[in-house]
PyMOL commands that place a pseudoatom at each C-alpha (Angstrom):
pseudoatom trace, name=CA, resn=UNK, resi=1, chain=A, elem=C, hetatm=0, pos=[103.608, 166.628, 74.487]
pseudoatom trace, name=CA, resn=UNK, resi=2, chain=A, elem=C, hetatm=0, pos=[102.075, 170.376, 74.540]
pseudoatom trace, name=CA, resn=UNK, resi=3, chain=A, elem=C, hetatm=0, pos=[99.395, 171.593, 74.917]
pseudoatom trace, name=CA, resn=UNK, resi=4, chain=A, elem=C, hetatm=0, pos=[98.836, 173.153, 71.539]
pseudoatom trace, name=CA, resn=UNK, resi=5, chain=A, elem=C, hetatm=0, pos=[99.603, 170.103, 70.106]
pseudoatom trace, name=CA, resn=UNK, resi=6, chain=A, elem=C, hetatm=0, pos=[96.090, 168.602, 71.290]
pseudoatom trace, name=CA, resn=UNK, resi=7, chain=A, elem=C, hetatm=0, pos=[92.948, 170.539, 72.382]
pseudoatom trace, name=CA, resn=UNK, resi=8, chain=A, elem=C, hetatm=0, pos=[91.205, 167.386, 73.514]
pseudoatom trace, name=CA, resn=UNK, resi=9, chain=A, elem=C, hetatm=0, pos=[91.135, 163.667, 75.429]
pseudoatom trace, name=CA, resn=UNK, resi=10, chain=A, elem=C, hetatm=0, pos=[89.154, 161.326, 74.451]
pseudoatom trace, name=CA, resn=UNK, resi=11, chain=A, elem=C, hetatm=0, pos=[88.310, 158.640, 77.021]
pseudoatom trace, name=CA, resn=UNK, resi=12, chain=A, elem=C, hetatm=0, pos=[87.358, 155.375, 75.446]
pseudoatom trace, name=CA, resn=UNK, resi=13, chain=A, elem=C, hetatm=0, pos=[86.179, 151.455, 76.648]
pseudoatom trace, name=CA, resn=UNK, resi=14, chain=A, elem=C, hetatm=0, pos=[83.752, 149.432, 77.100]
pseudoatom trace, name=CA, resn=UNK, resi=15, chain=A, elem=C, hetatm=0, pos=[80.372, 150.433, 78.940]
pseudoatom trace, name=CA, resn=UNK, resi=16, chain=A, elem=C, hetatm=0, pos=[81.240, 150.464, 82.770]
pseudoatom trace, name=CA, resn=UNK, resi=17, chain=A, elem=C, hetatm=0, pos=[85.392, 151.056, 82.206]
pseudoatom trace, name=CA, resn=UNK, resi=18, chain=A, elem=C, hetatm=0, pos=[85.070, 154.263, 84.141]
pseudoatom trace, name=CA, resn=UNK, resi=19, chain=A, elem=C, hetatm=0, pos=[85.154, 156.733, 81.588]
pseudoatom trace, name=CA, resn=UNK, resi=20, chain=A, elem=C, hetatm=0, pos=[82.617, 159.056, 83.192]
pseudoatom trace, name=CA, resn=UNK, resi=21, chain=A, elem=C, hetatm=0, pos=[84.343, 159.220, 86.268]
pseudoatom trace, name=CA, resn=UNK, resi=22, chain=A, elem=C, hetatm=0, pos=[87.453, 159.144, 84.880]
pseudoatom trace, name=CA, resn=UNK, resi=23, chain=A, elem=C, hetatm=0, pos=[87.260, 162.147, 83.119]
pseudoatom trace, name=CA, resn=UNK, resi=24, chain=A, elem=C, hetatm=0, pos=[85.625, 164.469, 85.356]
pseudoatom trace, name=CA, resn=UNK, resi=25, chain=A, elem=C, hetatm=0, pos=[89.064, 163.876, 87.474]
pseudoatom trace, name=CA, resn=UNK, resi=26, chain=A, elem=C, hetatm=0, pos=[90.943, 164.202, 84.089]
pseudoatom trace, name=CA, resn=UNK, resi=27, chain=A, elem=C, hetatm=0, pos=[89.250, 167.575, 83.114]
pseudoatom trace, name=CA, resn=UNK, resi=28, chain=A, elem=C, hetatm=0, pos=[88.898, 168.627, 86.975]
pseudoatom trace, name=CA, resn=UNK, resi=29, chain=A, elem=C, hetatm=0, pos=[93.086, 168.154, 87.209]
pseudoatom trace, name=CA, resn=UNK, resi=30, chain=A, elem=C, hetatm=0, pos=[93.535, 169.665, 84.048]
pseudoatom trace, name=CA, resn=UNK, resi=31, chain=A, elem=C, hetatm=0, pos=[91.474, 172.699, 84.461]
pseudoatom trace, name=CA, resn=UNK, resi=32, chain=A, elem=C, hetatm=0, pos=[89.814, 171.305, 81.405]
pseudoatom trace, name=CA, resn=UNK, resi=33, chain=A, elem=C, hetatm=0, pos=[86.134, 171.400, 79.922]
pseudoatom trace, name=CA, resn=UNK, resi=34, chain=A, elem=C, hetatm=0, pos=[84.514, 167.671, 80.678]
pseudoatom trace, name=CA, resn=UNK, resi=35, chain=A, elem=C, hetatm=0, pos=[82.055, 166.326, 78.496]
pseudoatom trace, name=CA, resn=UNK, resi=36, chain=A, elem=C, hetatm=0, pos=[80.158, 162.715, 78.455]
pseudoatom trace, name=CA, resn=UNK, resi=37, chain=A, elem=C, hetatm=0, pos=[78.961, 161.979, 74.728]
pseudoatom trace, name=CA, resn=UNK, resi=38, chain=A, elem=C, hetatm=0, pos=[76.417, 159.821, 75.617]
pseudoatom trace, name=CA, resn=UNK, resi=39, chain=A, elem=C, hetatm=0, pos=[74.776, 162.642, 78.314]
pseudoatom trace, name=CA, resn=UNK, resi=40, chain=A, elem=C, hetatm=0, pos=[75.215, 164.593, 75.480]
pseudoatom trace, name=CA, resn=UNK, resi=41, chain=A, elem=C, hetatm=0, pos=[73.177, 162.357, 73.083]
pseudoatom trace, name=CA, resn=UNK, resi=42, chain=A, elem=C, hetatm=0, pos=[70.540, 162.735, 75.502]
pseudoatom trace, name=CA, resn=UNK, resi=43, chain=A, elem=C, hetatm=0, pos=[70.092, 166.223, 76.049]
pseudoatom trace, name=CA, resn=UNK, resi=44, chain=A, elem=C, hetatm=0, pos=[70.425, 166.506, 72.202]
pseudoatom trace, name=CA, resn=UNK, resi=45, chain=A, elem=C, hetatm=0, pos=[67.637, 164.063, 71.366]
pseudoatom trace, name=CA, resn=UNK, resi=46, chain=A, elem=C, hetatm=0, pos=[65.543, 164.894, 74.400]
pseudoatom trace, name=CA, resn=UNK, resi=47, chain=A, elem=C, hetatm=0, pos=[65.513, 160.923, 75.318]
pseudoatom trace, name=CA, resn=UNK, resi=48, chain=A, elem=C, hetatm=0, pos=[67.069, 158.331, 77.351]
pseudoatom trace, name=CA, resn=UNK, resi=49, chain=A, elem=C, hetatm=0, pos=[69.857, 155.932, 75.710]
pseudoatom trace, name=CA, resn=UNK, resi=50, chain=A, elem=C, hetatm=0, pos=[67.736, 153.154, 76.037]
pseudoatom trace, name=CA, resn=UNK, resi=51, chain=A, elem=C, hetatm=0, pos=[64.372, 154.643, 74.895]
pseudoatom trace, name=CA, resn=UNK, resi=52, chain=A, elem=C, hetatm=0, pos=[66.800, 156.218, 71.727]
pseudoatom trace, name=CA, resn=UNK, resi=53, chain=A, elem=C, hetatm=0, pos=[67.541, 152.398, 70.777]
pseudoatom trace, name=CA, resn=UNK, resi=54, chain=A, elem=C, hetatm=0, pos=[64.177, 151.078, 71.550]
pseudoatom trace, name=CA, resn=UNK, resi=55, chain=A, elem=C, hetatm=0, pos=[62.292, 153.390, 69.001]
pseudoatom trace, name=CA, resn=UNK, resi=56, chain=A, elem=C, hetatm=0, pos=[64.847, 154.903, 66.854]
pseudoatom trace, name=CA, resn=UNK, resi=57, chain=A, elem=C, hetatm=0, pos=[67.232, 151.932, 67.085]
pseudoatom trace, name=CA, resn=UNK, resi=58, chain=A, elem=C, hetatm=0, pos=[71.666, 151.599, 66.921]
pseudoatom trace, name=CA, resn=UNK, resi=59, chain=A, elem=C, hetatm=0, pos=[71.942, 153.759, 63.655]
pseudoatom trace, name=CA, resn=UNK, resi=60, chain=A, elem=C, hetatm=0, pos=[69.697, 156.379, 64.116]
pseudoatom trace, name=CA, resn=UNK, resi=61, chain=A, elem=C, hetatm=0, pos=[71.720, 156.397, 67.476]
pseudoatom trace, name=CA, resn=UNK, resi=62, chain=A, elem=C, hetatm=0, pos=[75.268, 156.346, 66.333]
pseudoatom trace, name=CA, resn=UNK, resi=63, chain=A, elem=C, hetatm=0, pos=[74.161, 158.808, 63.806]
pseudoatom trace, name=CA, resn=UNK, resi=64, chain=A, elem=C, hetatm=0, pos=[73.558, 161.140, 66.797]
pseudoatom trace, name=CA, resn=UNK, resi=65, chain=A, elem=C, hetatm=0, pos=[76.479, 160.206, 68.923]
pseudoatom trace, name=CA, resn=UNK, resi=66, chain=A, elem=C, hetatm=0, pos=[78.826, 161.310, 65.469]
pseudoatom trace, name=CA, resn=UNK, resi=67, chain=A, elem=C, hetatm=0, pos=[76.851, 164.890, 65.743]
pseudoatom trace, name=CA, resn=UNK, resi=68, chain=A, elem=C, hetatm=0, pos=[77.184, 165.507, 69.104]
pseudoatom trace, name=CA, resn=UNK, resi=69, chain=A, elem=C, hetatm=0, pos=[81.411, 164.804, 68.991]
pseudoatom trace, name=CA, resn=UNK, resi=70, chain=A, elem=C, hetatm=0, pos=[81.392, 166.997, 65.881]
pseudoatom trace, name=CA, resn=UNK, resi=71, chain=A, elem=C, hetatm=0, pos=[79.763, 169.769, 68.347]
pseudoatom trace, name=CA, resn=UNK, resi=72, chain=A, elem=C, hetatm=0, pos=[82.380, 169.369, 70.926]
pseudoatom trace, name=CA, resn=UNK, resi=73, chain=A, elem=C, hetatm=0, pos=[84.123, 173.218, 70.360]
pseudoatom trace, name=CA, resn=UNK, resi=74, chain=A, elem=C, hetatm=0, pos=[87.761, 172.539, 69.010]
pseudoatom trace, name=CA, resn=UNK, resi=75, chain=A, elem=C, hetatm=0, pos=[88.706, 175.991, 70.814]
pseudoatom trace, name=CA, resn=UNK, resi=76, chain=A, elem=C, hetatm=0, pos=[87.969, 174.603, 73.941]
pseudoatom trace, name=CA, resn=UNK, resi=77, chain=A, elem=C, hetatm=0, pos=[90.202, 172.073, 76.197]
pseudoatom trace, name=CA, resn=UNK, resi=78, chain=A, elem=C, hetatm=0, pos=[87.920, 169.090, 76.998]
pseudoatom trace, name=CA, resn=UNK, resi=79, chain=A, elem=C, hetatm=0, pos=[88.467, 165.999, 78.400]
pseudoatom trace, name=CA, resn=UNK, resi=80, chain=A, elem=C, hetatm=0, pos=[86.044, 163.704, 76.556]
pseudoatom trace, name=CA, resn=UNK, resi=81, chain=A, elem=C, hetatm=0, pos=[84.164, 160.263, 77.868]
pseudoatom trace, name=CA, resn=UNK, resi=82, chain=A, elem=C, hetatm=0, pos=[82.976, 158.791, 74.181]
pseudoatom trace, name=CA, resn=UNK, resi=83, chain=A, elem=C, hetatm=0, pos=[80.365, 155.979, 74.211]
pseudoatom trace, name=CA, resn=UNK, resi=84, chain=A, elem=C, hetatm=0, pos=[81.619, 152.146, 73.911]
pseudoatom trace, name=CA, resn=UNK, resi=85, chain=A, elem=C, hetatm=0, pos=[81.027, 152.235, 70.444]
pseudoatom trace, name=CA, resn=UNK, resi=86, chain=A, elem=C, hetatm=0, pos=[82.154, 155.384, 69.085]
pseudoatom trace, name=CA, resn=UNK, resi=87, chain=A, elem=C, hetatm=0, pos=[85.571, 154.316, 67.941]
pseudoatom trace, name=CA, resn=UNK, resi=88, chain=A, elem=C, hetatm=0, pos=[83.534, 151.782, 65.539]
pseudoatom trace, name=CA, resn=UNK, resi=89, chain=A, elem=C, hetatm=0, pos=[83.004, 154.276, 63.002]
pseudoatom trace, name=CA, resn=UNK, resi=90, chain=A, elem=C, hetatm=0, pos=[85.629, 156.055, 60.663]
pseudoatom trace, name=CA, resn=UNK, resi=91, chain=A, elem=C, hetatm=0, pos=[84.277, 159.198, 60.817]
pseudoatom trace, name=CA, resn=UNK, resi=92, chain=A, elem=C, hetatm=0, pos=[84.707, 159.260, 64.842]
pseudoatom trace, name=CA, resn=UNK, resi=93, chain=A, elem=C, hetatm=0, pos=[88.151, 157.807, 65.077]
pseudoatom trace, name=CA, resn=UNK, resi=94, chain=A, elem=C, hetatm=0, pos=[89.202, 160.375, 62.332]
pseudoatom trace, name=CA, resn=UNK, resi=95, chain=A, elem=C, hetatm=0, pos=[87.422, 163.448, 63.779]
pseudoatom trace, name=CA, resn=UNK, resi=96, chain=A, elem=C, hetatm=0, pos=[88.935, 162.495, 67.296]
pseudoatom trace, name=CA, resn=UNK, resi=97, chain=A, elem=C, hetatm=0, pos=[92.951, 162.149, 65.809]
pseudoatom trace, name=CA, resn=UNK, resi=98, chain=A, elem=C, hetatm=0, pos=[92.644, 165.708, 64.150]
pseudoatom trace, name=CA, resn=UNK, resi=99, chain=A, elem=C, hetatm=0, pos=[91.651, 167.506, 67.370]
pseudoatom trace, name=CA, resn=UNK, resi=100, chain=A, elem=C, hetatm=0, pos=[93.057, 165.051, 70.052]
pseudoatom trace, name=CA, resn=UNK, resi=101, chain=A, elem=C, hetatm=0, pos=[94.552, 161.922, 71.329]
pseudoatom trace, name=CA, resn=UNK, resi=102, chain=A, elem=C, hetatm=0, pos=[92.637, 159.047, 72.569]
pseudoatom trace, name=CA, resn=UNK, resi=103, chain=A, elem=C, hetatm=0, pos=[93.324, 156.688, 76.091]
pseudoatom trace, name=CA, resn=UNK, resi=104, chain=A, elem=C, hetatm=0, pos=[91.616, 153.189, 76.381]
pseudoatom trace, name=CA, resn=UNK, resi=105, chain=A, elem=C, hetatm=0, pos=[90.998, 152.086, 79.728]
pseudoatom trace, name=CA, resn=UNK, resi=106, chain=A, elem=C, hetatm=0, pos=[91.168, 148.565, 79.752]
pseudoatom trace, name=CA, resn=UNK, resi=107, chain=A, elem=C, hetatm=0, pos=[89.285, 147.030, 82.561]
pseudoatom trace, name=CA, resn=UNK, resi=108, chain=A, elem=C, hetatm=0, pos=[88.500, 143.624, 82.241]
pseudoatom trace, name=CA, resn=UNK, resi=109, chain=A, elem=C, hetatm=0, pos=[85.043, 142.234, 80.932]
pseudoatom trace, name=CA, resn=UNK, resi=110, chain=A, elem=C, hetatm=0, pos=[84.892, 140.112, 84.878]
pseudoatom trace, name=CA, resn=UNK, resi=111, chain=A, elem=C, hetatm=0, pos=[85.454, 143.683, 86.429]
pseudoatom trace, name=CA, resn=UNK, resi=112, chain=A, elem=C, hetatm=0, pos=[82.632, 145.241, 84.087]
pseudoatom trace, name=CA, resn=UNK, resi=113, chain=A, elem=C, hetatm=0, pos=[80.295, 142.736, 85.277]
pseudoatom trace, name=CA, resn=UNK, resi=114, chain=A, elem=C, hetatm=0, pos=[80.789, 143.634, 88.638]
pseudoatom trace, name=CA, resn=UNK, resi=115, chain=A, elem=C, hetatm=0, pos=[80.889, 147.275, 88.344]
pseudoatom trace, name=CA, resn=UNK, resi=116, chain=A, elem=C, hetatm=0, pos=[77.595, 147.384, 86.255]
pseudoatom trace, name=CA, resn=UNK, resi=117, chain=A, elem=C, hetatm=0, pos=[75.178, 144.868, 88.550]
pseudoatom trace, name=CA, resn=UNK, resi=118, chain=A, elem=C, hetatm=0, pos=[72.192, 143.352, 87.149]
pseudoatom trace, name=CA, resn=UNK, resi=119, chain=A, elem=C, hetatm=0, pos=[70.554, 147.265, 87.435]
pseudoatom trace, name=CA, resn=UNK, resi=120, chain=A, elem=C, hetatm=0, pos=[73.422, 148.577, 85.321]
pseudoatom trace, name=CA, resn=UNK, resi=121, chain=A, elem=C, hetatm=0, pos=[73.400, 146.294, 82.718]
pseudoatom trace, name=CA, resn=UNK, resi=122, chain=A, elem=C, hetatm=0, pos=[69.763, 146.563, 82.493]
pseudoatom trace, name=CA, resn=UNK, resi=123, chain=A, elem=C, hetatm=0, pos=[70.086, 150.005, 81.560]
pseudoatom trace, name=CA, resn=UNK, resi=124, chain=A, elem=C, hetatm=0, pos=[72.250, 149.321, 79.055]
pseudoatom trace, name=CA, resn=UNK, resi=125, chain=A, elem=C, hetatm=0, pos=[70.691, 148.846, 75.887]
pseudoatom trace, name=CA, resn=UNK, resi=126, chain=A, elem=C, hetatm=0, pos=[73.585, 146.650, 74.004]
pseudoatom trace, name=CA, resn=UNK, resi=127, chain=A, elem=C, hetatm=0, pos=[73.804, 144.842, 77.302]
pseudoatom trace, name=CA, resn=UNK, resi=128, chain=A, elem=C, hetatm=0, pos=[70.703, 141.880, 76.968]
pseudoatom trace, name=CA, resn=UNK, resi=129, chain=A, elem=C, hetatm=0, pos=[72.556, 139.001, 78.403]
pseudoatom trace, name=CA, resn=UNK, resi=130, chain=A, elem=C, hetatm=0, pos=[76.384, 138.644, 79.621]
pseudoatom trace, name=CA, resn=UNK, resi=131, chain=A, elem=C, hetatm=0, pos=[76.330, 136.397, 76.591]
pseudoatom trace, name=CA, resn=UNK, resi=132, chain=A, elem=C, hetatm=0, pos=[76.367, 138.928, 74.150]
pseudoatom trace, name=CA, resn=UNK, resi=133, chain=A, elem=C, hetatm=0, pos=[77.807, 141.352, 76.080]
pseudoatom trace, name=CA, resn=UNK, resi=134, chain=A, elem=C, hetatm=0, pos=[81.361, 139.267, 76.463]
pseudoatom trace, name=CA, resn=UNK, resi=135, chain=A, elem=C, hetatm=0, pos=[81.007, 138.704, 72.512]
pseudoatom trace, name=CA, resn=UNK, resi=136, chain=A, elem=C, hetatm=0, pos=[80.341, 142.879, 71.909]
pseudoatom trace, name=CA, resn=UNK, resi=137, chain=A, elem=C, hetatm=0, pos=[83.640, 143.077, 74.352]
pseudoatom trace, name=CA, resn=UNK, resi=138, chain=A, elem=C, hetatm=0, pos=[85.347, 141.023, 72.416]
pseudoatom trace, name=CA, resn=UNK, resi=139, chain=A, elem=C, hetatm=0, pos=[84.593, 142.673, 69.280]
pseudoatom trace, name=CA, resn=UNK, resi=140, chain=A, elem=C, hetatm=0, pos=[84.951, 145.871, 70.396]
pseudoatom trace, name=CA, resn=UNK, resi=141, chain=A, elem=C, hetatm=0, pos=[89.069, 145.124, 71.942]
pseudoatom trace, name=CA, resn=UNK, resi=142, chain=A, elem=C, hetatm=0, pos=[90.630, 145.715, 68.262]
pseudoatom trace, name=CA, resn=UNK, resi=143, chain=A, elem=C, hetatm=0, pos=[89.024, 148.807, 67.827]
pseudoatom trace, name=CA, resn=UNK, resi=144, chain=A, elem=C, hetatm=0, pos=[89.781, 149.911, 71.274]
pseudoatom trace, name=CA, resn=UNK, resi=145, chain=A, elem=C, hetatm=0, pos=[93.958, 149.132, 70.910]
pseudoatom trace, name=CA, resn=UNK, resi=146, chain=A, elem=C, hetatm=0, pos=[93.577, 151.671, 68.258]
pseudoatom trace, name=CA, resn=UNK, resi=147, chain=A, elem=C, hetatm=0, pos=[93.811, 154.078, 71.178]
pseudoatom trace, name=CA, resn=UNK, resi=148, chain=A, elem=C, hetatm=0, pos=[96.909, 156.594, 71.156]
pseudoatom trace, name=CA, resn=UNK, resi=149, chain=A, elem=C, hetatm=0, pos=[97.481, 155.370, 75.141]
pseudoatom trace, name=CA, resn=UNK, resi=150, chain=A, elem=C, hetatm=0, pos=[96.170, 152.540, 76.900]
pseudoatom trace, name=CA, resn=UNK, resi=151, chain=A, elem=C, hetatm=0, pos=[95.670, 152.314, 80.891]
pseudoatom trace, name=CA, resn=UNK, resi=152, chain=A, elem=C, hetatm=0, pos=[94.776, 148.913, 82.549]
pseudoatom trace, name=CA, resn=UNK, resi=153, chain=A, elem=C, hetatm=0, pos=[91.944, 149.274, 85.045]
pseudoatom trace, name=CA, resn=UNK, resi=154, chain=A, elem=C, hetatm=0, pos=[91.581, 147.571, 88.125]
pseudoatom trace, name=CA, resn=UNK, resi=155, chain=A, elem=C, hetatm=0, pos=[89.083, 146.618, 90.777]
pseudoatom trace, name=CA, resn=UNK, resi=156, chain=A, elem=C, hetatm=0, pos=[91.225, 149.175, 93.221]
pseudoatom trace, name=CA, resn=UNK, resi=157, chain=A, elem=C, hetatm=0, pos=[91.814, 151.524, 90.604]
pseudoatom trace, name=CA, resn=UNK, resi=158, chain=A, elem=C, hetatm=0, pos=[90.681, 155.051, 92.023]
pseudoatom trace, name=CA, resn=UNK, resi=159, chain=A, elem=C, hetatm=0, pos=[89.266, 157.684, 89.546]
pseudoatom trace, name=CA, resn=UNK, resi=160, chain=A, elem=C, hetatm=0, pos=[91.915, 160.667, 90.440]
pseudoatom trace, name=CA, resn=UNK, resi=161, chain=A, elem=C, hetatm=0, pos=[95.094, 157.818, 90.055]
pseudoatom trace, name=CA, resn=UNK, resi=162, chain=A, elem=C, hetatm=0, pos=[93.671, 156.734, 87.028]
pseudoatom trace, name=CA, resn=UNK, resi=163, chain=A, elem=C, hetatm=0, pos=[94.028, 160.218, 86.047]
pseudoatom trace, name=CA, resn=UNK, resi=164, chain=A, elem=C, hetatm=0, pos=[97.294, 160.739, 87.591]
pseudoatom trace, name=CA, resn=UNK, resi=165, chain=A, elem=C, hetatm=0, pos=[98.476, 157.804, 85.047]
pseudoatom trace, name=CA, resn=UNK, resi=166, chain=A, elem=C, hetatm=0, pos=[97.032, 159.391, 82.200]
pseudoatom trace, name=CA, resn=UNK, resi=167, chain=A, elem=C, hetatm=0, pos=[98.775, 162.220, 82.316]
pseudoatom trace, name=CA, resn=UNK, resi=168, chain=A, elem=C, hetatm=0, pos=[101.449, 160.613, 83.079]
pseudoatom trace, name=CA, resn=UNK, resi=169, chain=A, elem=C, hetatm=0, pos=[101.011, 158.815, 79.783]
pseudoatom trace, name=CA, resn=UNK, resi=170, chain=A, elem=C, hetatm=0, pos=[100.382, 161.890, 77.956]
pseudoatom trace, name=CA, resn=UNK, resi=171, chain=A, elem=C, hetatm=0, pos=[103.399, 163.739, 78.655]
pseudoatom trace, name=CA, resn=UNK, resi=172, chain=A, elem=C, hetatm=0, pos=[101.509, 166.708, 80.390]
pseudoatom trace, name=CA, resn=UNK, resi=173, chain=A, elem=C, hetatm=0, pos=[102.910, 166.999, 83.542]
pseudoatom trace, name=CA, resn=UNK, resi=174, chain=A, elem=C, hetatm=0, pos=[104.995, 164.376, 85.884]
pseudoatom trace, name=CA, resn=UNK, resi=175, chain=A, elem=C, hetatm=0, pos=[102.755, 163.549, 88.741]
pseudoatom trace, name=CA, resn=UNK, resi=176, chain=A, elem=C, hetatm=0, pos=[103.327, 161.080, 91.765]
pseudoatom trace, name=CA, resn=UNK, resi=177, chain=A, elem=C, hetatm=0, pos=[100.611, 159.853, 94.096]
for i in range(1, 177): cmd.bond("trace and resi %d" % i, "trace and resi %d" % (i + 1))
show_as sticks, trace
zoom trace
């Protein structure tokens, strides 16, 4: 796959997958732009995700999230982490297949837990109980396999082979650890 054929990658999963990290080593191998949508939210709105949902609630939020992807420039080369819900509207999974190609990592909802802590998950607005959580997980999984490429995280996964694998995926370059 070319370059020219794409101009960006969108990182998608569920809250704690390792998109963040993922993609700085994505963008940093790449000598690509990185950008995290939900950072991006915030410096936009000029609040904190979980203060966003508290007083302006999941709309007004996704509403936001939709803007700041639209703002991402197509002329630059950007490696993108999108939020854990962004592929749940049409507008966001059509906007990222014209300017890019998406890559689910997959990590498993035990593995989420873990990597999110009782701290983590407090921060995380659609993250109340592990209840609910597990059933937004589960929801979420159809709209995730949607992705163009999917890589299966693990508890040993490390960031730069994660990226290693993606471009693997991708057709970019060949690359060997």
């Amino acid at each position: 796959m070319s370059t020219s054929r794409f101009r960006h990658i969108y990182l998608t999963g569920f809250m704690g997958a390792g998109k963040s990290t993922v993609g700085r080593a994505l963008g940093e191998r790449l000598g690509w732009a990185f950008a995290d949508l939900d950072s991006g939210v915030e410096e936009r709105c000029r609040m904190s995700i979980p203060r966003i949902f508290a007083e302006r609630g999941e709309d007004w939020f996704r509403q936001q999230e939709h803007e700041a992807l639209a703002a991402i420039p197509v002329r630059i080369e950007t490696v993108v982490a999108v939020g854990g819900g962004a592929l749940g509207r049409p507008d966001n999974r059509r906007l990222m297949r014209q300017r890019g190609i998406t890559v689910w990592l997959d990590a498993p909802f035990s593995l989420i837990l873990q990597r999110l802590g009782d701290g983590g998950r407090l921060r995380r607005p659609l993250f109340s109980d592990v209840e609910a959580a597990r059933r937004l997980f589960d929801e979420r999984h159809p709209q995730y396999a949607r992705a163009d490429h999917v890589v299966q995280i693990r508890a040993e996964s490390e960031p730069e082979a994660v990226a290693i694998d993606i471009l693997n995926l991708i057709g970019k370059q060949k690359c060997a650890i």
